[in-house]
C-alpha positions as semicolon CSV with decimal commas, in nm:
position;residue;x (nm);y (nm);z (nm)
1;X;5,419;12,513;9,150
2;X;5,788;12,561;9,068
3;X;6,023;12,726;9,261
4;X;6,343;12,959;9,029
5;X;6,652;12,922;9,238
6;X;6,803;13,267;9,289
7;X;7,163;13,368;9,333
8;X;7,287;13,442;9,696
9;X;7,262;13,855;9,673
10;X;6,844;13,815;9,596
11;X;6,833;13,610;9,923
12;X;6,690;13,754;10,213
13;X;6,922;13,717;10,513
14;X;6,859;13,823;10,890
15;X;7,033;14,147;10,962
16;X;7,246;13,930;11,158
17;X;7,338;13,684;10,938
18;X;7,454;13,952;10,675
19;X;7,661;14,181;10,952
20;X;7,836;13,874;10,999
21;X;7,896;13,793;10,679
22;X;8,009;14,124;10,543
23;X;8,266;14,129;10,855
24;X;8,367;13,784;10,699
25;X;8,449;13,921;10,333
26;X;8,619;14,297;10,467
27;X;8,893;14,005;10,664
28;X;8,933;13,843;10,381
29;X;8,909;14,114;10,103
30;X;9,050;14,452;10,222
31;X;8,891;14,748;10,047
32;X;9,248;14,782;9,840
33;X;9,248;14,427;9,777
34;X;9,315;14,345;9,414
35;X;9,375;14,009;9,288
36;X;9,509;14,095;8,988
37;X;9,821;14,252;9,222
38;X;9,896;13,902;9,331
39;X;10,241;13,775;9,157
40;X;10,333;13,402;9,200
41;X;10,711;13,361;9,358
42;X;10,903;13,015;9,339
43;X;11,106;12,978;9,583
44;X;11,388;12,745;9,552
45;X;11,513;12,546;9,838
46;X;11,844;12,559;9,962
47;X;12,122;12,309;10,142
48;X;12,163;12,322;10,522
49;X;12,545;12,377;10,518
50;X;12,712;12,225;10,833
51;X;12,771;12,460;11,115
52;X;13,172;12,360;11,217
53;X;13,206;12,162;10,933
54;X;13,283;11,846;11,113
55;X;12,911;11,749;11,047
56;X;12,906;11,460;10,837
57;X;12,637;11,157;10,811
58;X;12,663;10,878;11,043
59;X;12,570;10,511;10,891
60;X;12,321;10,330;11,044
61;X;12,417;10,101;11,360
62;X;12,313;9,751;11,272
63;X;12,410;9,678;11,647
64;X;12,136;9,632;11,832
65;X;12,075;9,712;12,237
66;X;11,985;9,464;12,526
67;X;11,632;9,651;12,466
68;X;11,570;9,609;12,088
69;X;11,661;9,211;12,144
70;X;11,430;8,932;12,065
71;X;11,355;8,693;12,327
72;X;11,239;8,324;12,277
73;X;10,894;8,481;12,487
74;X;10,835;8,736;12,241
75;X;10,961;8,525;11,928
76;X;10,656;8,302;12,017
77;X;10,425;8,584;12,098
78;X;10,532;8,705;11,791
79;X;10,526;8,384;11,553
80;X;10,163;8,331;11,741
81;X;10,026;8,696;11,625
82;X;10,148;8,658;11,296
83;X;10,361;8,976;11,340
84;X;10,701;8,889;11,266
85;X;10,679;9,157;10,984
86;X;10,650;9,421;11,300
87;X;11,022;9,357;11,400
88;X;11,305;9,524;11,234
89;X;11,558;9,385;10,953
90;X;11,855;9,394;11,260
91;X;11,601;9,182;11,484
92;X;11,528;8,958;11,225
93;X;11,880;8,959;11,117
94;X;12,014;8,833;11,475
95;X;11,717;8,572;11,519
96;X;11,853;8,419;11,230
97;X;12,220;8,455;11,347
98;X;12,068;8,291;11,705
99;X;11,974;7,991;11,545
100;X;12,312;7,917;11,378
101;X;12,190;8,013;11,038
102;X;12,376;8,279;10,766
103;X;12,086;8,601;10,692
104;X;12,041;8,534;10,280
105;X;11,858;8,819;10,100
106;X;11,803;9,197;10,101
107;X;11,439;9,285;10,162
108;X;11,249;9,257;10,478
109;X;11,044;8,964;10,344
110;X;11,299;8,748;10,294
111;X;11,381;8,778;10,634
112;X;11,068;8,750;10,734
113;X;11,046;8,406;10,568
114;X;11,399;8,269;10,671
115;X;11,270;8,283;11,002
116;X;10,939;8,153;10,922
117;X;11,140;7,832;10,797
118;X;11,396;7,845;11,043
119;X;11,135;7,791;11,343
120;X;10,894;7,571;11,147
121;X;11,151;7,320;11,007
């Protein structure tokens, strides 16, 4: 026995089934839809000019607040975890400044591992 796989229109559907799916195609295709009318547009984005023109871009604070501080407590809970990589270059930064050491190096790592070797050596 073999069965010929027909296309979607020779399919019988419950009235239902096609009410609701002609309702389905008029939303989506109007009856003056053409596709063909359809034109691509590029739009170009454009600068956010300042409102008083006093606006300018702040640097980034490497201050940190009483908040974003490190204490000994969560330097352990931290060192424990293994999540040192979790705190922030300034955190990391002023760890290393705690413990009488200069911060060498730029990325995050480095960091990372200066206090590694700070607190295992």
């Amino acid at each position: 026995m073999t069965t010929s796989l027909r296309s979607c229109d020779e399919v019988d559907f419950s009235p239902k089934v096609y009410e609701r799916s002609r309702a389905v195609s008029e939303l989506l295709y109007p009856n003056n839809y053409n596709p063909d009318d359809i034109v691509a547009t590029k739009t170009t984005a454009t600068k956010r000019k300042p409102t008083d023109g006093t606006e300018t871009k702040r640097a980034k604070s490497s201050t940190l607040t009483d908040s974003e501080m490190v204490d000994d407590a969560q330097l352990l809970k931290h060192i424990h975890n293994g999540t040192l990589s979790k705190l922030t270059i300034p955190q990391l930064k002023a760890i290393i400044s705690s413990k009488g050491k200069k911060p060498l190096g730029k990325r995050k790592a480095e960091f990372v591992d200066q206090v590694e070797s700070i607190l295992t050596g």
